[in-house]
Every structure is written in C-alpha cells, then in structure tokens.
MOPAC internal coordinates of N, CA, C and O (Angstrom, degrees):
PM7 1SCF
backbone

  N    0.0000 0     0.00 0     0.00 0    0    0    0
  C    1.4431 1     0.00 0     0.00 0    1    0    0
  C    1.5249 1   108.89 1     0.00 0    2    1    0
  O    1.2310 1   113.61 1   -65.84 1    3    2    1
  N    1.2508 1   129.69 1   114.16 1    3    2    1
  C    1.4575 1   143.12 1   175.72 1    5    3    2
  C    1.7780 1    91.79 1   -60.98 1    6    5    3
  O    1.2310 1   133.23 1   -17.96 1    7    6    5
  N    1.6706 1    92.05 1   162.04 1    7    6    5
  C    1.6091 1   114.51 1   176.29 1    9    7    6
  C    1.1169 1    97.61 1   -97.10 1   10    9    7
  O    1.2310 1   123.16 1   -37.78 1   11   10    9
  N    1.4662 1   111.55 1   142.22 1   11   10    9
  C    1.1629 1   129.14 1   144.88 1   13   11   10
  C    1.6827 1   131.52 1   -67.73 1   14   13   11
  O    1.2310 1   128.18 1   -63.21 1   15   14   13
  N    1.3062 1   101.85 1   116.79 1   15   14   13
  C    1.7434 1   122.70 1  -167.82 1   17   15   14
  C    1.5359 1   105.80 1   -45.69 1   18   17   15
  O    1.2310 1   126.35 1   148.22 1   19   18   17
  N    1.3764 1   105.40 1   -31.78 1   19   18   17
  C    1.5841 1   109.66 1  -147.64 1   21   19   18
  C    1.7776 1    79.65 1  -110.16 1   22   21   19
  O    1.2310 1   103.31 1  -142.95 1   23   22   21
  N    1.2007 1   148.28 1    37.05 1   23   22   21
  C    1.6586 1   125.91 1   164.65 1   25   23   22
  C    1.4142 1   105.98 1   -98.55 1   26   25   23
  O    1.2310 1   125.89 1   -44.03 1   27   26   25
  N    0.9210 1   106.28 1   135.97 1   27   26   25
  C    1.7704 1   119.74 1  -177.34 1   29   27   26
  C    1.3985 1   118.75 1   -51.60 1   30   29   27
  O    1.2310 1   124.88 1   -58.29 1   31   30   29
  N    0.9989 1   108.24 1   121.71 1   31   30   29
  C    1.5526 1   132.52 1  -177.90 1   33   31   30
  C    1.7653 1   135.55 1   -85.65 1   34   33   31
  O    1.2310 1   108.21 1   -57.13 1   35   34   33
  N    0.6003 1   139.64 1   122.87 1   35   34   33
  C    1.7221 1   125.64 1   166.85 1   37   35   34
  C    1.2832 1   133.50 1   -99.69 1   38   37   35
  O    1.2310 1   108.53 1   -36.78 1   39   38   37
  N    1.5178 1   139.06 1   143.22 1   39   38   37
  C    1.5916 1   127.98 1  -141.76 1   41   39   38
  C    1.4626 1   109.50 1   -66.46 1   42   41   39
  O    1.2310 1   129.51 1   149.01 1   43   42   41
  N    1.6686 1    99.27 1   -30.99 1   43   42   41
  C    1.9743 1    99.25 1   175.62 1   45   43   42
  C    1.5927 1   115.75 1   -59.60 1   46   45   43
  O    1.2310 1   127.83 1   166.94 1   47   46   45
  N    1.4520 1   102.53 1   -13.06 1   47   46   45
  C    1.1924 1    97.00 1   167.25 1   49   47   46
  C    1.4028 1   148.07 1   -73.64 1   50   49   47
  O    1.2310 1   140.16 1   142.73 1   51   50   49
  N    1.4425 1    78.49 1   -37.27 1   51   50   49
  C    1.8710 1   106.26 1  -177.19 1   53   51   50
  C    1.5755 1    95.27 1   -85.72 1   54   53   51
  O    1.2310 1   120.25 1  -172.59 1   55   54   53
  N    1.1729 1   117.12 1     7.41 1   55   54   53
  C    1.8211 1   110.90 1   171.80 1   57   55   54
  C    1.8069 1   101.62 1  -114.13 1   58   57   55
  O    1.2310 1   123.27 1   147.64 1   59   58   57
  N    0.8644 1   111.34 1   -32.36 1   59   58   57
  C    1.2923 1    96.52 1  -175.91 1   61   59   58
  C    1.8323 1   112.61 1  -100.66 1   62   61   59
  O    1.2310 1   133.06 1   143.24 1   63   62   61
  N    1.5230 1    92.36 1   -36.76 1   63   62   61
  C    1.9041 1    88.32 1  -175.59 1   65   63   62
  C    1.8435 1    94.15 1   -92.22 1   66   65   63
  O    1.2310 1   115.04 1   129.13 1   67   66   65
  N    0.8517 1   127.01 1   -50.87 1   67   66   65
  C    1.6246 1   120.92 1   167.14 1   69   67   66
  C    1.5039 1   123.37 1   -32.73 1   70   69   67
  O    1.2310 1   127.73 1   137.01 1   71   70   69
  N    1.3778 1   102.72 1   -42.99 1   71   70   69
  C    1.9892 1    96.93 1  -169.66 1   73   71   70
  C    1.7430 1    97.40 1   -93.70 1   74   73   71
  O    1.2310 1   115.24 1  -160.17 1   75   74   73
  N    1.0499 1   126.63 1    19.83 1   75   74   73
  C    1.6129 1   124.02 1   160.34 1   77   75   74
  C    1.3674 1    92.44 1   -88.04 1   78   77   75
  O    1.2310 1   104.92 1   167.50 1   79   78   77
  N    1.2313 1   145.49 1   -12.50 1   79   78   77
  C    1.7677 1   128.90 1  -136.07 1   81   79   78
  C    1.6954 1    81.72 1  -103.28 1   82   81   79
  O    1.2310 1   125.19 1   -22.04 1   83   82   81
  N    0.6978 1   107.64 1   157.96 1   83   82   81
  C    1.6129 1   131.25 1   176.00 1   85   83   82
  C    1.7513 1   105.67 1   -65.73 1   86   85   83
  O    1.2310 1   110.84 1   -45.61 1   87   86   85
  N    0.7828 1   134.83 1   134.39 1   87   86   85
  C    1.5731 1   144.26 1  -179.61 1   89   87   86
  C    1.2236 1   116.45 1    60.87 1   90   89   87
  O    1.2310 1   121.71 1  -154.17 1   91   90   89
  N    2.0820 1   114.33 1    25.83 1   91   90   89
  C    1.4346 1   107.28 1   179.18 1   93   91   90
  C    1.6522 1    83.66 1  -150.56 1   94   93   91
  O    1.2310 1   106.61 1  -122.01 1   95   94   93
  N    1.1422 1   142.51 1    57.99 1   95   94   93
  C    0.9527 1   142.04 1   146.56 1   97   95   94
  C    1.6880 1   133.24 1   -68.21 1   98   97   95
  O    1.2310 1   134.62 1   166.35 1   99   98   97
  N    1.1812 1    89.33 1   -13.65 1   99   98   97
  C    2.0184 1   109.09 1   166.97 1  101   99   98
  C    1.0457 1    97.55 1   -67.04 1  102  101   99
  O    1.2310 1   100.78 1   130.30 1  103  102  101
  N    1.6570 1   152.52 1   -49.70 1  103  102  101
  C    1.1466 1   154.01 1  -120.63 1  105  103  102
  C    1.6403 1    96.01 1   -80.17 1  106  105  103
  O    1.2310 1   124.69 1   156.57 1  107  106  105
  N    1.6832 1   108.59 1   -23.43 1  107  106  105
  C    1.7511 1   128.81 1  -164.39 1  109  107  106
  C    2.0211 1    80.42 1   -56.72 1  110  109  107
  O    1.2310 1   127.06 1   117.99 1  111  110  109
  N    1.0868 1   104.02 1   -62.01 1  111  110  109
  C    1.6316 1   108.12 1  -159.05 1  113  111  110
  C    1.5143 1   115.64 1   -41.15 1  114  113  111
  O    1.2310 1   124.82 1   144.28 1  115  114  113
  N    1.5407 1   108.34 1   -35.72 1  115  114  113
  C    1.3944 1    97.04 1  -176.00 1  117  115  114
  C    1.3714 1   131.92 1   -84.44 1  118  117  115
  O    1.2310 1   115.53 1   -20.49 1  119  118  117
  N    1.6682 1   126.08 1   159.51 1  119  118  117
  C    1.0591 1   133.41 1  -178.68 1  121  119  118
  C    1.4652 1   108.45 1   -64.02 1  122  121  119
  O    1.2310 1   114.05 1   -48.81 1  123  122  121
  N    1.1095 1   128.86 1   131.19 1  123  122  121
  C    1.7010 1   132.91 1   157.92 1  125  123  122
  C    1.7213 1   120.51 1   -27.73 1  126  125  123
  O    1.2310 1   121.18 1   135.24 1  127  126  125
  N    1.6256 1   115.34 1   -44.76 1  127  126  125
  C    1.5202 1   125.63 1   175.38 1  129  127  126
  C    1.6297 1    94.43 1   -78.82 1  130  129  127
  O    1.2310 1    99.71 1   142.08 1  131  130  129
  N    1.6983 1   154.25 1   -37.92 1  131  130  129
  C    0.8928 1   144.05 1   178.47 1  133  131  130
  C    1.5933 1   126.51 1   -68.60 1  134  133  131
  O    1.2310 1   125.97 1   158.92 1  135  134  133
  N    1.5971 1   106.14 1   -21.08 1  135  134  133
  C    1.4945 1   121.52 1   166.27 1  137  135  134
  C    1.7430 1   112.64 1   -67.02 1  138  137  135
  O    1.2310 1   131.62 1   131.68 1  139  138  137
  N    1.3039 1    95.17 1   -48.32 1  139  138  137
  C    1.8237 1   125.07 1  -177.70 1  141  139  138
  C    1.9901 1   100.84 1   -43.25 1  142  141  139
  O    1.2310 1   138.67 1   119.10 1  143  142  141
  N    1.8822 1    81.42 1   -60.90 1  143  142  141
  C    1.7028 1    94.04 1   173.22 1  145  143  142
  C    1.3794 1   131.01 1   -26.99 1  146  145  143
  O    1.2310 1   136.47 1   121.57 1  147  146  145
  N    1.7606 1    85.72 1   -58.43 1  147  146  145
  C    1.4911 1   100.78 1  -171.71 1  149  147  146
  C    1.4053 1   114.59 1   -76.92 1  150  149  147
  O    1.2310 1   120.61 1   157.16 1  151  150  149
  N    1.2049 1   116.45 1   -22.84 1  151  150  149
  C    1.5090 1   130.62 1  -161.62 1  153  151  150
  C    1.8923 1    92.11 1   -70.71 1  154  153  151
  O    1.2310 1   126.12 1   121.18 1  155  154  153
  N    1.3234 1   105.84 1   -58.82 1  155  154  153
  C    1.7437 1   123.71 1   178.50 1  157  155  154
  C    1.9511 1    87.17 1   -39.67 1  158  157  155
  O    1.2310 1   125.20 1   108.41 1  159  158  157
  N    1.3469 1   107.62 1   -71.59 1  159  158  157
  C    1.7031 1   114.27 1  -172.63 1  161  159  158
  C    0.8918 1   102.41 1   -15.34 1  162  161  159
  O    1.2310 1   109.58 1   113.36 1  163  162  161
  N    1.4638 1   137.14 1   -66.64 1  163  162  161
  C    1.0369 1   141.77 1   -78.85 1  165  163  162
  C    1.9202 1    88.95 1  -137.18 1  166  165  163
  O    1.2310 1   124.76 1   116.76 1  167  166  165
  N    1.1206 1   108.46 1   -63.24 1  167  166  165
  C    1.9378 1   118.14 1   151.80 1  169  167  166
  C    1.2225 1    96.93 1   -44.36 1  170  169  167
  O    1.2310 1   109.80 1    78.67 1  171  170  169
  N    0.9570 1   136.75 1  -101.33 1  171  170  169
  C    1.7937 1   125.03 1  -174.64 1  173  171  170
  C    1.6444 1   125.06 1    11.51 1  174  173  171
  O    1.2310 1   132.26 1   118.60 1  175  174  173
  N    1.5402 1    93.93 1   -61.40 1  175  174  173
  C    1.5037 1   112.03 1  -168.14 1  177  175  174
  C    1.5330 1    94.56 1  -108.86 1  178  177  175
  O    1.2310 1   113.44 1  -127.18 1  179  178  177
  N    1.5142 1   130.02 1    52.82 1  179  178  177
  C    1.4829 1   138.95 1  -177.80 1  181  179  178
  C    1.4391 1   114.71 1     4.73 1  182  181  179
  O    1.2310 1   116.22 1  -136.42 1  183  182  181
  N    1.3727 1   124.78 1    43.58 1  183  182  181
  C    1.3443 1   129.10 1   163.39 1  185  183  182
  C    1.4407 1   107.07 1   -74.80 1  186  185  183
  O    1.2310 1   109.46 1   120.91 1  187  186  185
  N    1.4296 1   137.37 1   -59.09 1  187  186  185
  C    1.2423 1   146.96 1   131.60 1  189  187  186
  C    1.7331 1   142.40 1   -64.64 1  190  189  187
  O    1.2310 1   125.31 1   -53.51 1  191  190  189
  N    1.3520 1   107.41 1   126.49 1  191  190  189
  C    1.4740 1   118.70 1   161.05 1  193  191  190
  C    1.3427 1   133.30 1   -56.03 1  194  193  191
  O    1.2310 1   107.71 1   -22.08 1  195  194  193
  N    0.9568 1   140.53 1   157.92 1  195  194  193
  C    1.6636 1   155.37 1   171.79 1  197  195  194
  C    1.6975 1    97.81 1   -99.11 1  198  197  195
  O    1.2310 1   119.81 1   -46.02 1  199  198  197
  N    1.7246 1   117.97 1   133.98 1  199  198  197
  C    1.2818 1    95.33 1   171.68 1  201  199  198
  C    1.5811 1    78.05 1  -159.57 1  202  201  199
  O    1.2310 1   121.25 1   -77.11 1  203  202  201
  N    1.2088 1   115.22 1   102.89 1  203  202  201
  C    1.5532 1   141.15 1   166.50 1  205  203  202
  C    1.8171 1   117.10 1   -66.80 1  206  205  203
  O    1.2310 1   130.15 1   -82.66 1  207  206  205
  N    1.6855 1    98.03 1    97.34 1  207  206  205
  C    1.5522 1    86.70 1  -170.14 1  209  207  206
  C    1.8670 1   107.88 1   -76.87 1  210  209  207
  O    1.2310 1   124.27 1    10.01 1  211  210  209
  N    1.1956 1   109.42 1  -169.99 1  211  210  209
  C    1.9411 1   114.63 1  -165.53 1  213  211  210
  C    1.6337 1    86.11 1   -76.95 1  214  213  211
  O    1.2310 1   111.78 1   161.37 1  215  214  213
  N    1.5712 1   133.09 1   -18.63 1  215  214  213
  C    1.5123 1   102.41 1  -177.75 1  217  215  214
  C    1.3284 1   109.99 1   -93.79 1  218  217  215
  O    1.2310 1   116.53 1  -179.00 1  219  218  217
  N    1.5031 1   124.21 1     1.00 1  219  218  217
  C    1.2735 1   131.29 1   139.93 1  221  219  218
  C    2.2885 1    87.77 1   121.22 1  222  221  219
  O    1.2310 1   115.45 1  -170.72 1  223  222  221
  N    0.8684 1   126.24 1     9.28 1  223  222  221
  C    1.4828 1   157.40 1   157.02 1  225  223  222
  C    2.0862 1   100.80 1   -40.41 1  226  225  223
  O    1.2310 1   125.14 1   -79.75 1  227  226  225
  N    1.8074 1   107.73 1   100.25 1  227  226  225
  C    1.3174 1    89.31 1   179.82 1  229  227  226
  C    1.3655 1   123.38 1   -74.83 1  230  229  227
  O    1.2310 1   110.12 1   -40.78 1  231  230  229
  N    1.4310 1   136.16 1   139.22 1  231  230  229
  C    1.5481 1   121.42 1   162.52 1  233  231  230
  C    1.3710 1   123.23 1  -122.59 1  234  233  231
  O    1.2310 1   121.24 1   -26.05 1  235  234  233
  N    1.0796 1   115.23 1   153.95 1  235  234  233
  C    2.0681 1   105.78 1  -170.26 1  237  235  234
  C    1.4938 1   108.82 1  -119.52 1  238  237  235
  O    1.2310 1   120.85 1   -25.68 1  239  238  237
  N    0.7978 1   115.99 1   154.32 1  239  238  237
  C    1.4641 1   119.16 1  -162.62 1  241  239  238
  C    2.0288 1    99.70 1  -145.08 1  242  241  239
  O    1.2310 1   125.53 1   -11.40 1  243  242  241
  N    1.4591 1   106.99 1   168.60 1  243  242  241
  C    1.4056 1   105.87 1  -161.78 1  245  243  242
  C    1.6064 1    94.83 1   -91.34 1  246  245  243
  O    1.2310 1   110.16 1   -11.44 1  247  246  245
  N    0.9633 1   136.08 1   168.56 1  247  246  245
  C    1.9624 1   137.09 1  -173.06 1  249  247  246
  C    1.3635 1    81.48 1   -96.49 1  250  249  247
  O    1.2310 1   123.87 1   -17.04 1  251  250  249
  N    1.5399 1   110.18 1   162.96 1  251  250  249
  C    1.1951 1   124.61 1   175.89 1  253  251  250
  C    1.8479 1   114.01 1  -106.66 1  254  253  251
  O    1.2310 1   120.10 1   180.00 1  255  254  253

C-alpha cells in the first residue's frame, strides 16, 4: 500500500525523514524552531493546515 502525499506531517519530520530524500539534503542545516517558523509561514499564507491530534500533538497537512 503506497503513502499518501497529503497525511500530516511534523517539522522533526521533514528534518530527519525529508533530508535523506534526494534533492533535500539542505534540510540537515536547519534548526528544528526554524522548520516550526516556516511551517507557521506557511499556515499564514493557507499553503498548509493545522490539524491538532486528541493527545493534543501539532500536525500540518497540505490545504486542499
């Protein structure tokens, strides 16, 4: 069963499982609160969602 592109993510993610990926190995450089940053950016300008799981754990997901 393939992943779904669009399941909500968290920034430790996109630093540690993201900067293995092939053409995002920069991602190693950034700080964890500077991913966070961008992630906030990024909701701002509704590119990304807010999606608050029940243990209260943030995750972001892409807008539809």
């Amino acid at each position: 069963m393939g992943r779904n592109k669009n399941n909500p993510f968290i920034p430790n993610r996109i630093k540690e499982w993201g900067s293995k990926q092939d053409g995002f190995e920069q991602l190693r450089a950034y700080e964890l609160h500077q991913l966070c940053e961008a992630m906030r950016e990024l909701v701002a300008n509704e590119i990304l969602n807010v999606v608050v799981r029940k243990d209260g754990n943030t995750l972001y997901k892409l807008a539809s």
